[in-house]
N, C-alpha and C positions, 0 to 999 in steps of 0.2 A: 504493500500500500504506500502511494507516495505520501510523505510527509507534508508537503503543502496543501494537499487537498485533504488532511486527515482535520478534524476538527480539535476545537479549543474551547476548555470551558473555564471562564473568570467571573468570578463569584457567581451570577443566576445566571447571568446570560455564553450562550453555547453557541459559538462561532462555526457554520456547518467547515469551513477549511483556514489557510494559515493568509490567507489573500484581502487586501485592504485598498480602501481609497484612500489613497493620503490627501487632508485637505489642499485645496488649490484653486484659489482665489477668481473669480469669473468678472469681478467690478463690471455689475451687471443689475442693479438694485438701485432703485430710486426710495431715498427717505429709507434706506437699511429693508426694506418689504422686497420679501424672496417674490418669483414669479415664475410666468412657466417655462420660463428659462432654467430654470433651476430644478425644476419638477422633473423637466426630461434629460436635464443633465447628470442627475444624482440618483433618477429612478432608471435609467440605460444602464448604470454600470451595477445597479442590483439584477436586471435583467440578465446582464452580462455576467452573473454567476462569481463576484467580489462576495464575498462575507461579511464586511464591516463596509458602510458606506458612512466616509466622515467627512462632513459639512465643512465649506472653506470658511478661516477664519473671520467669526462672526462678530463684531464690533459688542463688547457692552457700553459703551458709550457714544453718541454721535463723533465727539472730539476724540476716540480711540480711533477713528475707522482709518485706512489708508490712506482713501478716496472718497470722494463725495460717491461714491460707486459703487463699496462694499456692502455686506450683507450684513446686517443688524441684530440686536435681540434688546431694545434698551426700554420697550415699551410694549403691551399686552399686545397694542392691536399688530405688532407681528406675529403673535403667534397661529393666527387661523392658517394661512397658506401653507407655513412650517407641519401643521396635525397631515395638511394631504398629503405631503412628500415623505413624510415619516412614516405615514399609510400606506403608500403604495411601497416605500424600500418593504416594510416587514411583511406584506402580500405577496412579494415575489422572495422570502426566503432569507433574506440580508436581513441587518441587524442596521440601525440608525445611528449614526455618533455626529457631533457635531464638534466643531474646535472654539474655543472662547478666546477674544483678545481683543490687545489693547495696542496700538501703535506707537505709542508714544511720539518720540520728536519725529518717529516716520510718516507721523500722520502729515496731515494736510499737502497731499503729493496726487497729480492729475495718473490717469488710470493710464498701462504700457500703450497703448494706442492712442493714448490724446498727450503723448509728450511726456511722461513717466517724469514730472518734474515738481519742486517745492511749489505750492502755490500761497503767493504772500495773503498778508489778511485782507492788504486793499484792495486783491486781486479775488477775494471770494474762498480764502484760505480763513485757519483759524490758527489761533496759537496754540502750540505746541505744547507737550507738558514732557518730565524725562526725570533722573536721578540727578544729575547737572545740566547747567547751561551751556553743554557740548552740542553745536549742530552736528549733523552728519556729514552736510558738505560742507564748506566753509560761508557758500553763497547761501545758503538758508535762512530764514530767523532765526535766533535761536531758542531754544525752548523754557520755558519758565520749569525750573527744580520743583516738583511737587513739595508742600507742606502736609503738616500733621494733618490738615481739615482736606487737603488735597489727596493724602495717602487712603485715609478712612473713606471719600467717597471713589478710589479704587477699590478700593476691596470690597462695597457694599454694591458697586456695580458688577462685579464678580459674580457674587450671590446671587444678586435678583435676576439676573441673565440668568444662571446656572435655574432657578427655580423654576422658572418662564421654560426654560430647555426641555425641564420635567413634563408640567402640562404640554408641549410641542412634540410629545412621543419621542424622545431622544434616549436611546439605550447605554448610551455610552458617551460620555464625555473626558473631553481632554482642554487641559491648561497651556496657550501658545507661551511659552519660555524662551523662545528659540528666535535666530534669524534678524538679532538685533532691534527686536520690538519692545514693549516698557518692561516689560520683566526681565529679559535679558539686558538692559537697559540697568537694573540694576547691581543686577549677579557680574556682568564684566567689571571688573579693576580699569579696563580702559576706555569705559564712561562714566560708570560712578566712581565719582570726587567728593562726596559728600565725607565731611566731619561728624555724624550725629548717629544715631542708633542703625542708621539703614546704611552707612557707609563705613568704608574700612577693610573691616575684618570679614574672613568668608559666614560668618553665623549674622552681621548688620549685613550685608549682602544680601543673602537669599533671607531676610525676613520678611519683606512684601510678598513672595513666593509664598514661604511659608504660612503666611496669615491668610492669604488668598485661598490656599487648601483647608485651611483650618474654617473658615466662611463658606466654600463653596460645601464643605463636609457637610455642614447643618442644615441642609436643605437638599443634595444629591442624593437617593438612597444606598441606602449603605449596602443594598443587592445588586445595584449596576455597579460597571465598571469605572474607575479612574484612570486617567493618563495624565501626563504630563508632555509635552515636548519642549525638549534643550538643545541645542547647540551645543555639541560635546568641548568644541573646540573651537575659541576667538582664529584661528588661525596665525597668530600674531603675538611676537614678545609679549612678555607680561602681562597677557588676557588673559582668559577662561580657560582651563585646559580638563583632559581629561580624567586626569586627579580629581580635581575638586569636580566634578560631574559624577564621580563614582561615589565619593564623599556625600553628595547630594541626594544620590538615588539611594543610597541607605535612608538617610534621614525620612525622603517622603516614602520609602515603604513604611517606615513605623507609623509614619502619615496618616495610613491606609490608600496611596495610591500604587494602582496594582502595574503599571508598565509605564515603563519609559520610553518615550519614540525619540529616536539617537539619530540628530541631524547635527548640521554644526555650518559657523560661520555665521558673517551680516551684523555683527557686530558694529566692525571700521571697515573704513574702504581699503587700509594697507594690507588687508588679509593678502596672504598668500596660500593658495587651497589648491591642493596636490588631487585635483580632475580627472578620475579614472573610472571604468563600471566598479562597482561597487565599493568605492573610494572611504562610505562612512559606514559598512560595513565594521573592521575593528572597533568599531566606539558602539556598537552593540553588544558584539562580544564580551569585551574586557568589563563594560557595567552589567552585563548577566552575571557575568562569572564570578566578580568581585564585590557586590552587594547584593546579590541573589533574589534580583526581582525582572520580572520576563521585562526583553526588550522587544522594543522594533524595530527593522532595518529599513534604511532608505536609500538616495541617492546610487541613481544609473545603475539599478536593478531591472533587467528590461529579456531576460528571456527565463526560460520555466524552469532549464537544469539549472540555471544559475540559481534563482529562489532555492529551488530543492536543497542545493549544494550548502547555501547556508545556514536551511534548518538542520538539515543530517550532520550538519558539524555543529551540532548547538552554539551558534553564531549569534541567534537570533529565536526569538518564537512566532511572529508573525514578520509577512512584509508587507511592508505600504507602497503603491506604487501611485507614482503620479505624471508623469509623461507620459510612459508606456498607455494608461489608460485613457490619456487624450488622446493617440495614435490609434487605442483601439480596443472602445468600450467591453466590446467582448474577450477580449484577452483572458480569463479566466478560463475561459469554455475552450479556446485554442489549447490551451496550457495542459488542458485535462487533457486534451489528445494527445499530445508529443509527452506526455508523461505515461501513456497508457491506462486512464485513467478516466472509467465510465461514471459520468457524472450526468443528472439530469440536466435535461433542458427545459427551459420554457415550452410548454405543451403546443404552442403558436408558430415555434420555430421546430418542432421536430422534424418536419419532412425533409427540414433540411441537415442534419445529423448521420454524418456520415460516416 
């Protein structure tokens, strides 16, 4: 039996194989409200036989979002269109996850097709928030340091997303950490500057992390699943490294968060990131094996022995794939055949099952 298509079970919810949507952003949403852009984009690749379908990072707050473009959770009235698409993923088999975040100084930036660029306030932009008044590019505004009344209403917009999530049929939720957004925003030494309880040391670091899980805990049930995703690695002198990512993923298991999804970079722009298939693979591995809480593998994983290859090496417990499944919603179902490996189809599509 291949191991990718074998299933997984984290706490109530049973993933029919080891195969995932990684979320992946569509800036595609007007006022954060999903549409049926998103219904057929999210509900395709549950058709397409993914086991975990997770929702691209979803703003809790207007001023977290990327773009005026991104997808939202900051207010009830999103949540009707969110029950259909979370309907139709668990009708066809998938399981629903959704990702939660906050952009920090990345926010107020026009979507990859309208100029991928800062856009100022006077230009219809908003001010920024982050751990320091470090822009990311240099031309940018830069961003106002959250305070204590600024810290608190992050992590209560944390919650109330997370909660909303819940009524939205979402099975599985996961915390954006990763890819130099406000939490990784905090956790890097090479943007936060901060003197005071949330800067410094690696424990005032990952404390808005920390307290985020601790807030989103009270209101997630404690029978679905947790994720977190991190950036294993700033890419770069005296950033974020693996170490302290392994150090990390101990802590939130005691947390009660049950996997890590092991990306890395996005921090700064002087990264230097060693670009290869399965490049951030190791930083799955090495946090499995040395905090002993299931990971997830990412980054330029794009054919089926490869997946295979790095569960059978417990490298990894699921993979999330995210290009590969733009290129080719079905890819699951392909996977199952060059693995030898008879999988249902869609009743719709069977005549075509060959």
């Amino acid at each position: 039996m291949s191991k990718l298509f074998s299933p997984i079970t984290i706490k109530d919810i049973t993933l029919k194989n080891r195969i995932a949507v990684s979320p992946m952003c569509e800036y595609s949403s007007e006022d954060g409200f999903a549409n049926d852009w998103h219904l057929v984009h999210l509900g395709s690749r549950a058709v397409g036989g993914a086991a975990l379908i997770t929702q691209e990072a979803t703003a809790v707050s207007p001023e977290g979002r990327i773009t005026h473009d991104d997808m939202g959770l900051w207010k009830d009235e999103h949540i009707t269109k969110l029950q259909q698409i979370t309907s139709f993923i668990h009708q066809h088999g998938a399981v629903a996850g959704i990702q939660l975040a906050h952009a920090g100084r990345k926010a107020s930036t026009s979507s990859p097709w309208k100029g991928n660029k800062h856009i100022a306030i006077k230009d219809g932009g908003w001010q920024t928030v982050s751990s320091s008044n470090i822009s990311f590019y240099d031309s940018d505004e830069p961003p106002a340091p959250l305070t204590k009344d600024g810290l608190e209403k992050v992590i209560s917009d944390f919650k109330d997303a997370a909660a909303r999530a819940v009524k939205a049929g979402y099975k599985v939720l996961e915390i954006h950490a990763a890819h130099g957004y406000l939490i990784h925003q905090f956790l890097s030494p090479l943007v936060n500057l901060r003197s005071d309880e949330y800067g410094g040391s690696f424990d005032n670091r990952t404390r808005l992390l920390l307290q985020i899980i601790d807030a989103v805990n009270r209101v997630w049930p404690s029978c679905y699943p947790l994720f977190v995703r991190i950036s294993c690695s700033d890419w770069a002198a005296g950033g974020w490294d693996v170490e302290q990512s392994v150090k990390l993923a101990a802590v939130l298991k005691e947390k009660g968060v049950d996997l890590i999804d092991c990306s890395s970079g996005g921090a700064v722009r002087h990264q230097k990131i060693a670009v290869g298939p399965g490049y951030q693979v190791a930083f799955a591995e090495q946090i499995k094996k040395e905090a002993g809480i299931l990971t997830g593998a990412v980054g330029l994983i794009t054919e089926a022995q490869q997946a295979e290859d790095i569960l059978l090496n417990s490298q990894a417990d699921i993979i999330l794939f995210a290009r590969q499944l733009l290129r080719d919603p079905y890819f699951p179902l392909h996977a199952a055949k060059q693995l030898n490996v008879n999988v249902p189809w869609p009743v719709q599509y069977e005549r075509a099952k060959l």
